[in-house]
C-alpha positions in Angstrom: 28.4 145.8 175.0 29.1 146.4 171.5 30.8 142.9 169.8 33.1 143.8 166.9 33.8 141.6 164.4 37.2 142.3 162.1 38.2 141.4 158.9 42.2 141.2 158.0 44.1 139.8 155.5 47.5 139.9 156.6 50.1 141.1 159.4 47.3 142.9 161.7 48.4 146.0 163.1 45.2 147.9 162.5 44.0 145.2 164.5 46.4 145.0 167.0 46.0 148.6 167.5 42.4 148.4 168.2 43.3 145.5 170.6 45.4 148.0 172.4 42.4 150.6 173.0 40.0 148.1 174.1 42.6 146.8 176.2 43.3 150.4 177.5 40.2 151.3 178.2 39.9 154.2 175.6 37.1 152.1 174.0 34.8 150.7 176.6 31.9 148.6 176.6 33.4 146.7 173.0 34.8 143.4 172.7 36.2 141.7 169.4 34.3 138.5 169.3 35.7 137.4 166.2 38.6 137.9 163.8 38.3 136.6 160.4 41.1 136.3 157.8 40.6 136.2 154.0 44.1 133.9 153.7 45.1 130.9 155.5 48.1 131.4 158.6 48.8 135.4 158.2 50.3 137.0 161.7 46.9 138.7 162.6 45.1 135.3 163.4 48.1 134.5 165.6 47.8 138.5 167.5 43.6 137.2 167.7 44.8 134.5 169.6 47.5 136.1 171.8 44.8 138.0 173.2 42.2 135.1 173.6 40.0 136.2 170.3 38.4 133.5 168.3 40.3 133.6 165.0 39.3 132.0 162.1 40.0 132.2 158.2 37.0 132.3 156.0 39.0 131.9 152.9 38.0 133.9 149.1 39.4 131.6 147.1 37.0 128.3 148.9 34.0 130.3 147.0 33.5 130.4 143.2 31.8 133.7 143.0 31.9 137.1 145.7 28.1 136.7 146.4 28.9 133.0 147.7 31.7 134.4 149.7 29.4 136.9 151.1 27.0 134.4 152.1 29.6 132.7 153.8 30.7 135.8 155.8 27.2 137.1 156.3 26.1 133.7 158.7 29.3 133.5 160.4 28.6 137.2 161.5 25.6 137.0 162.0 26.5 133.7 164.2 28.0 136.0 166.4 25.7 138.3 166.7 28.1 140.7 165.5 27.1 145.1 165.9 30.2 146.0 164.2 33.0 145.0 160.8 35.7 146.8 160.8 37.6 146.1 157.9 41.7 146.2 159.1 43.5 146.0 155.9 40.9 143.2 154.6 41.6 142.7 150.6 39.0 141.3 149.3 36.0 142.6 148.1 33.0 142.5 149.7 29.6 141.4 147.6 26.6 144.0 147.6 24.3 141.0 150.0 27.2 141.4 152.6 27.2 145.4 152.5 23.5 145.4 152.1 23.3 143.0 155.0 25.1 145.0 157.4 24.5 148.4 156.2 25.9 151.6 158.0 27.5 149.1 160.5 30.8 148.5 158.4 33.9 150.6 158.7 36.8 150.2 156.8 40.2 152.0 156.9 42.2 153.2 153.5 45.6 154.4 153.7 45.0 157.8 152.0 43.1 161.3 152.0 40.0 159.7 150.1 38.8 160.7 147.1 42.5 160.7 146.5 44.5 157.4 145.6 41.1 154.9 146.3 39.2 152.5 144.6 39.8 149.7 142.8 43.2 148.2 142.9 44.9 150.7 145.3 45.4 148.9 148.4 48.5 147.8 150.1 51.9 150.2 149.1 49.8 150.7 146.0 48.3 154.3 147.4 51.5 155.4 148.6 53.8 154.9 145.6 50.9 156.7 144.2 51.1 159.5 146.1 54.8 159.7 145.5 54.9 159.5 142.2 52.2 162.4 142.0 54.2 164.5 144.1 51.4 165.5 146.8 52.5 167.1 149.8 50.2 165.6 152.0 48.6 162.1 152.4 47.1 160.1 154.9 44.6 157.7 156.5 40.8 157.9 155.9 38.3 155.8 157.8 34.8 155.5 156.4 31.6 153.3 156.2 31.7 150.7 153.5 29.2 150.6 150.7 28.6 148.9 147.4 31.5 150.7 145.7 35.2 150.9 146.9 36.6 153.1 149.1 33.0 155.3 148.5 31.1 155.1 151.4 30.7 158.4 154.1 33.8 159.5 155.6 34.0 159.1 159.5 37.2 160.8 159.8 40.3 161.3 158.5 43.9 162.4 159.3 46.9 164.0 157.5 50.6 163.0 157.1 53.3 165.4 155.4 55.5 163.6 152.7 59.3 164.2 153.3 61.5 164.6 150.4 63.7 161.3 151.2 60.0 159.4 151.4 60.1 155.6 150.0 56.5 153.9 149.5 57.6 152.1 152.6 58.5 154.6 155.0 55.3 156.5 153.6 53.5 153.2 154.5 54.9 153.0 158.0 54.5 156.5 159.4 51.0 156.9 157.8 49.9 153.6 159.7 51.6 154.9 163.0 50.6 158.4 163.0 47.0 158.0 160.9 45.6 154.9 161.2 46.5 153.3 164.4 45.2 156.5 165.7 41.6 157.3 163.9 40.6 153.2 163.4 40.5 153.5 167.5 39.0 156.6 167.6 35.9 155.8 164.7 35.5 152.5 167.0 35.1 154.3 169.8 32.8 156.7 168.5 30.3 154.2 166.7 30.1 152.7 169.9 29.1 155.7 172.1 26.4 156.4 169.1 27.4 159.6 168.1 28.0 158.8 164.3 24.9 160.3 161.9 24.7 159.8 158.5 23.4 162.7 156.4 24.0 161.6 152.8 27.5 161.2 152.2 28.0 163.5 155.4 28.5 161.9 158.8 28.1 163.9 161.9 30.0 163.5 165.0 27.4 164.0 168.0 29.2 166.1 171.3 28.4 163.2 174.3 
């Protein structure tokens, strides 16, 4: 049984979603063991409880410095014995000791084709006003393991949405999260946990079963 632990900062529906699959049965033998929220009474602790998950917020601000806040996060893990992170629209940033800590077993999704729109400072809308302004065709969802810098870390998978004329950053936002990210955050789960993800370098290979 692979336990999950996720990281959220706000509303949840990455989290929800992944709620839904486990539920389902498209990922088996995983539980969520823990949710953890960087902010104090946002909707995804309250989905974490709905479904019986022990919720709790480990807040950034408590900590004077991101190593201290990783240290925080690292024995609370590590406190429940945890296989996975999945980061599900977590903001904050992580320190090196917490990536270091749990290398190659933290996954992360970013609302866009990475190396496009990602780093530092595009989270949120941010990615998709982006995108509009630049006039891409295409955007999308990326999921990908974390490492020391942002959004850098070996792609698992990825999936692409086609930008309409009458697009808004919001409607962007909304039909990227239901046709990308709900969809590949599941599926990268679901994988990890049948151990067919290899890392090759910056490559990583999906394994047949």
């Amino acid at each position: 049984m692979l336990r999950i632990g996720v990281l959220v900062s706000g509303g949840g529906t990455n989290l929800q979603a992944i709620i839904d699959r486990i539920e389902s049965g498209y990922i088996k033998d995983c539980s969520i063991v823990t949710v953890v929220s960087s902010k104090p009474n946002v909707y995804a602790l309250e989905r974490a409880k709905k479904h019986n998950i022990p919720a709790v917020c480990i807040a950034r601000k408590d900590y004077p410095s991101v190593h201290e806040y990783g240290e925080a996060l690292i024995q609370h893990f590590e406190r429940c014995e945890v296989g996975l992170i999945v980061m599900a629209g977590f903001l904050s940033i992580l320190g090196e000791n917490f990536v270091k800590r749990f290398e190659n077993r933290i996954i992360n999704i970013h609302p866009s084709l990475i190396p496009a729109f990602c780093g530092k400072g595009y989270y949120g809308i941010i990615p998709h006003q982006k995108a509009l302004e630049y006039g891409v065709k295409v955007t999308g969802a990326t999921v990908h393991f974390v490492d020391v810098e942002a959004d850098s870390g070996p792609i698992i998978l990825q999936k692409a949405v086609y930008i309409r004329d009458d697009d808004t950053p919001e409607t962007l936002q909304k039909r990227v999260m239901e046709e990308a990210e709900w969809e590949i955050l599941p599926e990268a789960i679901k994988l990890f946990a049948e151990g067919r993800l290899e890392i090759d370098g910056r490559k990583v290979r999906i394994k047949d079963n």
